[in-house]
Structure formats: C-alpha cells, structure tokens
RODO-2510 file (C-alpha; in nm, 4 decimals, decimal comma):
residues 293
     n   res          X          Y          Z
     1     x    -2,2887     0,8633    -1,3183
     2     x    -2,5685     1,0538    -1,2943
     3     x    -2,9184     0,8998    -1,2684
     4     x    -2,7299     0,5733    -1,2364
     5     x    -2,6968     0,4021    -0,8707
     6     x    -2,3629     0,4593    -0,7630
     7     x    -2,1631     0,1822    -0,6193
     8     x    -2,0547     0,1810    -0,2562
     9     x    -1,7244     0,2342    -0,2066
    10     x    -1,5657     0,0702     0,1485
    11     x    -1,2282     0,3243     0,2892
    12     x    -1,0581     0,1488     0,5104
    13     x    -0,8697     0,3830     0,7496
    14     x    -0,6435     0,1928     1,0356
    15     x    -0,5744     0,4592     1,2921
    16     x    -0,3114     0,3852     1,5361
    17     x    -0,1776     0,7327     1,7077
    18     x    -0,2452     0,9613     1,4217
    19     x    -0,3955     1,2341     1,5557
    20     x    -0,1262     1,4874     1,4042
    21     x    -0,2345     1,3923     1,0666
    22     x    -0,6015     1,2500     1,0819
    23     x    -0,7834     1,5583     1,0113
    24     x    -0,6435     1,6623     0,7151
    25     x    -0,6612     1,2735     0,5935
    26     x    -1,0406     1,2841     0,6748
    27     x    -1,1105     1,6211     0,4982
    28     x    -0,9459     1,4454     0,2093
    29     x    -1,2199     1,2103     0,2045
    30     x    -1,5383     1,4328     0,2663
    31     x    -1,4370     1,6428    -0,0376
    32     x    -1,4287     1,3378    -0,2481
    33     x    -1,6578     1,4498    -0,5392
    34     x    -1,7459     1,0804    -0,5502
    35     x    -2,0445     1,1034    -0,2723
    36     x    -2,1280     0,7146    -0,2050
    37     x    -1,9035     0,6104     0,0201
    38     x    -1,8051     0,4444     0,4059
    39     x    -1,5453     0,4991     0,5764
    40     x    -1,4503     0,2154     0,8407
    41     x    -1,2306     0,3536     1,0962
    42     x    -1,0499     0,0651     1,2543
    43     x    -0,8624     0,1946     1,6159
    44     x    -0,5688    -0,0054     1,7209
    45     x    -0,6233     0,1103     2,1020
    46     x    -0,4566     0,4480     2,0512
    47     x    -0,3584     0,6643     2,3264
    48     x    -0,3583     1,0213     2,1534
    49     x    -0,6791     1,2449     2,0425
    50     x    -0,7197     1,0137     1,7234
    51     x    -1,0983     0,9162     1,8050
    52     x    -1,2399     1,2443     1,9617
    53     x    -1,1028     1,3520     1,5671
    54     x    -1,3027     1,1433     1,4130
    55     x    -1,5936     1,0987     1,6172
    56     x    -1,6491     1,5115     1,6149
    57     x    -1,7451     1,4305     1,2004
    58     x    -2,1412     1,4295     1,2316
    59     x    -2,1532     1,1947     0,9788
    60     x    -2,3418     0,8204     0,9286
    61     x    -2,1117     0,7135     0,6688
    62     x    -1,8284     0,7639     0,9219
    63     x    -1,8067     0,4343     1,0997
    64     x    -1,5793     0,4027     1,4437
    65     x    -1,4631     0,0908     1,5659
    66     x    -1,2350     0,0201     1,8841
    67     x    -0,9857    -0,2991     1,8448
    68     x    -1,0588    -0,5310     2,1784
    69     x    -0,6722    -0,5946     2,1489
    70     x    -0,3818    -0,4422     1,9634
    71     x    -0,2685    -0,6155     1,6580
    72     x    -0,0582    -0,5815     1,3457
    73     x    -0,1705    -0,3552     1,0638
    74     x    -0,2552    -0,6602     0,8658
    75     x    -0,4980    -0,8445     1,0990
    76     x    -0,6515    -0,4598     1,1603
    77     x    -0,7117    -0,4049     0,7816
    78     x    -0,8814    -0,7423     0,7871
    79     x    -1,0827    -0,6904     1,1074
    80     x    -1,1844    -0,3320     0,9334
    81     x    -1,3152    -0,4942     0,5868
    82     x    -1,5162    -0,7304     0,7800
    83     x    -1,7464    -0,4415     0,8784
    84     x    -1,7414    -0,2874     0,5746
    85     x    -2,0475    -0,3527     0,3655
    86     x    -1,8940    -0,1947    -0,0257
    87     x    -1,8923    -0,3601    -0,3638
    88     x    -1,5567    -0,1964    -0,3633
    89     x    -1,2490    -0,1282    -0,1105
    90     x    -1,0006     0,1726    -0,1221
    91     x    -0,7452     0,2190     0,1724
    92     x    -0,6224     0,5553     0,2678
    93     x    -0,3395     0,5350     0,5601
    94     x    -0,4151     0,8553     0,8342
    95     x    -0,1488     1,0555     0,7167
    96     x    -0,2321     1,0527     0,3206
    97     x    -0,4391     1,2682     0,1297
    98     x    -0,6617     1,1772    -0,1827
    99     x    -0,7279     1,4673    -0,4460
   100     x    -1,0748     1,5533    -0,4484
   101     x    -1,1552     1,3451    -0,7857
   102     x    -0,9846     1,0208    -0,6487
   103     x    -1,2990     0,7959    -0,5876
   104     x    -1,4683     0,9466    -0,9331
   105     x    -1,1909     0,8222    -1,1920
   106     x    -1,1346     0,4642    -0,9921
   107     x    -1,4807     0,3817    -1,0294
   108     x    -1,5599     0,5491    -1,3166
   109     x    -1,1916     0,3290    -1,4281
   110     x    -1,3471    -0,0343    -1,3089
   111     x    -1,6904     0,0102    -1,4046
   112     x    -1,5983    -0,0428    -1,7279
   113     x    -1,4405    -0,3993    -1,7620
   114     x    -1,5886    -0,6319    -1,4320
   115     x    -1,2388    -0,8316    -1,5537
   116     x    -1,0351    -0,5468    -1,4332
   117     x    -0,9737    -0,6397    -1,0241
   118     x    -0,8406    -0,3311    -0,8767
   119     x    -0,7097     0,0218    -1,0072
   120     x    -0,4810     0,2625    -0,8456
   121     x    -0,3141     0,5888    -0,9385
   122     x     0,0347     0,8080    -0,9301
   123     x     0,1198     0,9773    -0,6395
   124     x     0,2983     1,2779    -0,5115
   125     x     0,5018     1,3324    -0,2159
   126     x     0,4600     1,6002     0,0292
   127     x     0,6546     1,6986     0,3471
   128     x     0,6371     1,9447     0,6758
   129     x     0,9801     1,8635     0,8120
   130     x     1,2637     1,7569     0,6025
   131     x     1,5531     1,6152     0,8559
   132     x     1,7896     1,3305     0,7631
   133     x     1,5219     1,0232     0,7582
   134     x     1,3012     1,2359     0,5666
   135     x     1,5538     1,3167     0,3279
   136     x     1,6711     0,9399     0,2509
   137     x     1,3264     0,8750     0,2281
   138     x     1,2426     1,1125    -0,0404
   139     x     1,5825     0,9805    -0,2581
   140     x     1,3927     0,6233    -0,2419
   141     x     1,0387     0,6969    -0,3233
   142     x     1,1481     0,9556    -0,6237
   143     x     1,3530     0,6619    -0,7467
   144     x     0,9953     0,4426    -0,7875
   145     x     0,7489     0,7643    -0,8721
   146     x     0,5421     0,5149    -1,1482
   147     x     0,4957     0,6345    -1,5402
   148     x     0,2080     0,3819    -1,5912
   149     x     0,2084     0,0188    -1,6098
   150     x     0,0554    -0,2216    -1,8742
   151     x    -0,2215    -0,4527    -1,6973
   152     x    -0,0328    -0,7397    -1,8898
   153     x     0,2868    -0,6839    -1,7431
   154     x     0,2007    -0,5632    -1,3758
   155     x     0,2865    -0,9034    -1,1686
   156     x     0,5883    -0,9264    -1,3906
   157     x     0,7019    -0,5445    -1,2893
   158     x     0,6121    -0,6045    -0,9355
   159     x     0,7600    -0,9379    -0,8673
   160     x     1,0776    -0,6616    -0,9365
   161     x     0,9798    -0,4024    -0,7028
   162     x     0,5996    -0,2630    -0,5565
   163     x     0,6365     0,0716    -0,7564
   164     x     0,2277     0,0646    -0,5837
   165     x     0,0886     0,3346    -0,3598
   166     x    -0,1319     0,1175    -0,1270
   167     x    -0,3470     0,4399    -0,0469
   168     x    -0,3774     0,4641    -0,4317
   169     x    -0,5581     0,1459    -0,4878
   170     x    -0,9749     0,0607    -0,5424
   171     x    -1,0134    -0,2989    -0,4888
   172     x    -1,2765    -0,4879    -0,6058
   173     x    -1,4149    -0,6739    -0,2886
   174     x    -1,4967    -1,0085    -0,5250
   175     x    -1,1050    -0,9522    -0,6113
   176     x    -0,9897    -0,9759    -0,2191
   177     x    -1,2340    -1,2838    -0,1055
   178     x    -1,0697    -1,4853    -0,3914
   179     x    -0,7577    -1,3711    -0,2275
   180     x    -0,8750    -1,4683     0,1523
   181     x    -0,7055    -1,1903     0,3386
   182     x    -0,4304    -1,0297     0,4383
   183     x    -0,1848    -1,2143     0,5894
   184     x    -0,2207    -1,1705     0,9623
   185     x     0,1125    -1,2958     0,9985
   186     x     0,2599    -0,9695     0,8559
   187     x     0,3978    -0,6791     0,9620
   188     x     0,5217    -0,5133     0,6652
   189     x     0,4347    -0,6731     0,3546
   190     x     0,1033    -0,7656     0,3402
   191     x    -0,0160    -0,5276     0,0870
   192     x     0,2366    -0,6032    -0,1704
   193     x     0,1187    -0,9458    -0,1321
   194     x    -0,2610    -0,8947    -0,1844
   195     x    -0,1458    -0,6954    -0,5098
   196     x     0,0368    -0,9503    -0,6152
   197     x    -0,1731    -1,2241    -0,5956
   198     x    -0,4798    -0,9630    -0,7692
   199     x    -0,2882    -0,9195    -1,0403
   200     x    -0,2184    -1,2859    -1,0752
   201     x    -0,5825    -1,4086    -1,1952
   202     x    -0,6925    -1,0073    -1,2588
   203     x    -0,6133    -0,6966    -1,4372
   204     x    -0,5261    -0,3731    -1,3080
   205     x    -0,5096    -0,0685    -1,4526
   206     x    -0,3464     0,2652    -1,3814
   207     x    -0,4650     0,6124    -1,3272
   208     x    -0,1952     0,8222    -1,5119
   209     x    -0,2092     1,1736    -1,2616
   210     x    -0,1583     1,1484    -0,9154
   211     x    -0,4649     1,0933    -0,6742
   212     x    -0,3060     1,0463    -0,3653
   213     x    -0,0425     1,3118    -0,2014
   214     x     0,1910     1,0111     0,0301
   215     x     0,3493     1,2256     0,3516
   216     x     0,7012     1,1796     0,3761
   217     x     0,7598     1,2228     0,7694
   218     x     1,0658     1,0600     1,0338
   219     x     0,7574     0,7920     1,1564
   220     x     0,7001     0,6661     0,8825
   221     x     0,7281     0,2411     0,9248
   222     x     0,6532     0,1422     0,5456
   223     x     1,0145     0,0867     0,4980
   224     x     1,1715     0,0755     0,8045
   225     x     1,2645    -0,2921     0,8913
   226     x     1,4934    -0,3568     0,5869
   227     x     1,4966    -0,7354     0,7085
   228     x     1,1565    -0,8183     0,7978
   229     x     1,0917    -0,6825     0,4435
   230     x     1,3067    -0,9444     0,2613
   231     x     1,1577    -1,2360     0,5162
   232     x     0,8214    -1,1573     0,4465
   233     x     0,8870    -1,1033     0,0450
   234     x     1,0603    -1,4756     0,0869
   235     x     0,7222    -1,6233     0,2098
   236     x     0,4914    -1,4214    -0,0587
   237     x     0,7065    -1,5464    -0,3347
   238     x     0,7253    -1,9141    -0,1980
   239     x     0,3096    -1,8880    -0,1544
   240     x     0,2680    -1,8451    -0,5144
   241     x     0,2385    -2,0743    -0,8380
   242     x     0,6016    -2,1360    -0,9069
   243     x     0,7462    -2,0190    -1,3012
   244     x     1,0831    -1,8896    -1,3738
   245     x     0,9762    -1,4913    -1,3180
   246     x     0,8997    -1,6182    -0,9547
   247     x     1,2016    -1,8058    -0,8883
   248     x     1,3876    -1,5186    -1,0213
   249     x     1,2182    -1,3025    -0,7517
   250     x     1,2795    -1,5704    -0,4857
   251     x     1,6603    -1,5508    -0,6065
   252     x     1,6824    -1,1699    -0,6212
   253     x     1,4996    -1,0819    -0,3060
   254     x     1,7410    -1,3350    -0,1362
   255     x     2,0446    -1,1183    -0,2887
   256     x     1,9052    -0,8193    -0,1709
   257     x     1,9195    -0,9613     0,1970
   258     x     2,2981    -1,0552     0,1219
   259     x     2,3482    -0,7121     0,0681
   260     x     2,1661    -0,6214     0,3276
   261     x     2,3753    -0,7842     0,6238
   262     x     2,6981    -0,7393     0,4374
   263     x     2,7054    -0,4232     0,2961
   264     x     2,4367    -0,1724     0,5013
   265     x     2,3809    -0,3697     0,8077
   266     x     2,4635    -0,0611     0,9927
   267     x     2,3095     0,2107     0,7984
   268     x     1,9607     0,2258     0,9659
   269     x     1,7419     0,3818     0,5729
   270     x     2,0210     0,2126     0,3522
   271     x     1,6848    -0,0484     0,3058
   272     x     1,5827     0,2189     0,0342
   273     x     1,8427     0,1905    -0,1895
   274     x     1,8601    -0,1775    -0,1991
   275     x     1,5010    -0,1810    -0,2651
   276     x     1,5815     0,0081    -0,5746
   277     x     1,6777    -0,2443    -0,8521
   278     x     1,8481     0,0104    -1,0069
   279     x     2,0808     0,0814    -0,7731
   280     x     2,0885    -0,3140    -0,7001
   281     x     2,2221    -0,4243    -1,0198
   282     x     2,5578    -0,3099    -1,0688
   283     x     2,5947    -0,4919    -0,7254
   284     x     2,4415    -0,8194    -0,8336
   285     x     2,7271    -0,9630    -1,0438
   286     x     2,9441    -0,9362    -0,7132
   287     x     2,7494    -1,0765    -0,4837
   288     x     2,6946    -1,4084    -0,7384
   289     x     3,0377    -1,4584    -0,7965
   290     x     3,0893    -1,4270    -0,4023
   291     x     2,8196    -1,6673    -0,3708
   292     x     3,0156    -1,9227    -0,5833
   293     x     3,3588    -1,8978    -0,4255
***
C-alpha cells in the first residue's frame, strides 16, 4: 500500500473491568503493521484500573470515552461506532490479541472486491489458568476451530452454528448502516446477528491463518447463558427473510433449547456441547420422535 492513501480503519474496544487483560490487548494493536488506524475505547463505567491503562498510551489515535450509564455490550458497541469516523470497523474484545499483520491482510483482503462486506480470520486459543470452566471451554471452541468457508455458502454454514471469531472480523462501515445496528436489545447474540444479516446481501471472505489469539479464561460470558442464547437466536432467525434453510434454523435452534431444559438444565457449560451440531445430531432423532408422542 505504499504511496497509496491508506484507509482508516475504526477498532472498537468495549472495556468493562478489564484491566487484567487490557494492556496486552492494546499492545496488540500498536504493533499492528497496518499504521492507519482509531481505536474507540468505549467504558461501561468500570470500577478497576481499566482507564488509567489506556489513558497512560500518549497516543491521538487512542480515543477514550466514558458511558453516562451502564448498558449491554450491544448498545455499547453501537454507542462506540457512532464516534468512530473509519471507512472500515474491526472489533477486538479487551482480553484478545491480534497478530501483528491482522489489519494488513483484512484490508489488503477487501480492497480488492468493494462487493465483499466484511472479512475475518482463524483464530487460536490461548490460556493462563486452566481449571474446570476453562477446560469445558476449550472442548467447545476446538470443536468449531474454522478450515475456511466459501463466501457462497457462509449464511448457509452459519444459520448452523457461528464458527466466527467476532474479534476476527473487518467490517465494512457501508456493510453495518445497511444493517442499522446492533440490536440493543441483546445481551449475547448480537454479533452473530450482524454477521448474519452481512452475509445475507454481501460476501465475506476468510483469512486462512489465525490473526487473532481468543483467551480462554473462567469470566468469560460469550457462552455462558445457554438460554438467553437460544431466545435471542429465536428472534434473529424470525427477523430475517423467511426460506426453508431459515425455518430449518428456527426448528433446530428450538431443539437445541429442548435439550437444553431436559437434558443439561443442571450442568452450568453443558451450553457448549449443544451448541456443537455435531454432538447435537445423534440426539435430534430423539427429541423429534418425543416431540410427536
């Protein structure tokens, strides 16, 4: 890209009590051999060292906002990209990491074809402490570790399961306004549902290395409330244009809830598994015929 004005890129970090993690996140991004970029550092009111962190980096494209009130991480990402000023939007959660090429390849990747709405990567998992959560958690996430998808065949392949990184992704900012937002309604789902929707009337491509390292650690909420999960995946799929793939999904994601309350109620990470499809299937036969009696 040399000699050629670079694009601005728009990272949109939501900070909520991250202090243990933020520094490392934030060298992550200043070693970005991709130069041209914001960050837009969104603080949910935290309570821990998380803005003296990233106020101490002397630099003008760090940008620090306070939230007047404390909201979901939905409505924050949303309140975030409205300062952000980028042709295009990457998101890198506080206790992720991004390889020092990350930003080069993406937009190096969706420079080439303006059809192509957003682009994200592999990933690799990393850990400090491995206890019991930690453990389950790794079983799940090695279960989905992506080998590339088609851009044809993407909403297909994630109406079955987000496979999707969200600290992976570069969005094209025309992309999200046709989109609106995310849903401030959400409290789990609302990134599966913008890449949903992108991948609906754009295509996508994949980066096949990993560019982002994902921190496996006993806080982590991604996957935590196994039933808010399949309530929130029940109002994405109703939200968009019906077909047979989508009833499908409305049909299996209500199966998976079945087997949610019947089978792992109890089991507090059990969630992962039944968000595996793999696993799900030699249960599905069983639950339908149950359904029927």
């Amino acid at each position: 890209m040399n000699g050629i004005k670079q694009p601005l890129v728009s990272i949109i970090v939501n900070c909520y009590n991250s202090d243990k993690f933020l520094k490392e996140t934030l060298e992550s991004v200043i070693s970005q051999t991709y130069q041209n970029w914001e960050v837009v550092f969104w603080d949910n009111q935290s309570t821990d060292s998380s803005a003296d962190y990233f106020k101490s980096y002397e630099d003008s494209r760090f940008k620090y906002y306070y939230a007047p009130e404390h909201t979901p991480l939905s409505a924050s990402r949303n309140f975030a990209i409205e300062k952000s000023t980028g042709e295009f939007l990457a998101f890198l959660d506080c206790d992720d990491l991004w390889t020092p090429d990350k930003l080069e390849l993406q937009v190096a990747e969706i420079e080439r074809n303006d059809e192509v709405g957003f682009v994200y990567s592999l990933f690799e998992l990393f850990y400090n402490v491995q206890d019991e959560s930690v453990t389950k958690q790794i079983k799940y996430y090695e279960s989905i570790l992506i080998k590339g998808h088609s851009a044809k065949n993407l909403f297909s392949e994630l109406l079955v399961q987000n496979q999707i990184i969200f600290s992976s992704v570069l969005l094209r900012r025309s992309t999200f306004e046709q989109i609106g937002e995310f849903n401030p309604t959400f409290n789990q789902n609302e990134d599966y549902e913008v890449l949903l929707k992108a991948s609906l009337f754009s295509l996508a491509i994949c980066i096949d290395k990993p560019l982002v390292k994902y921190r496996i650690h006993s806080n982590n909420n991604s996957l935590k409330n196994g039933e808010l999960n399949f309530l929130e995946n029940e109002i994405i799929f109703k939200s968009l244009p019906p077909n047979k793939e989508v009833n499908e999904a409305i049909s299996r994601n209500r199966t998976r809830y079945i087997l949610y309350r019947i089978v792992f109620q109890k089991k507090y990470f059990s969630v992962f598994h039944l968000l595996n499809f793999k696993f799900l299937s030699s249960l599905f036969q069983i639950v339908k015929k149950r359904l029927k009696a």
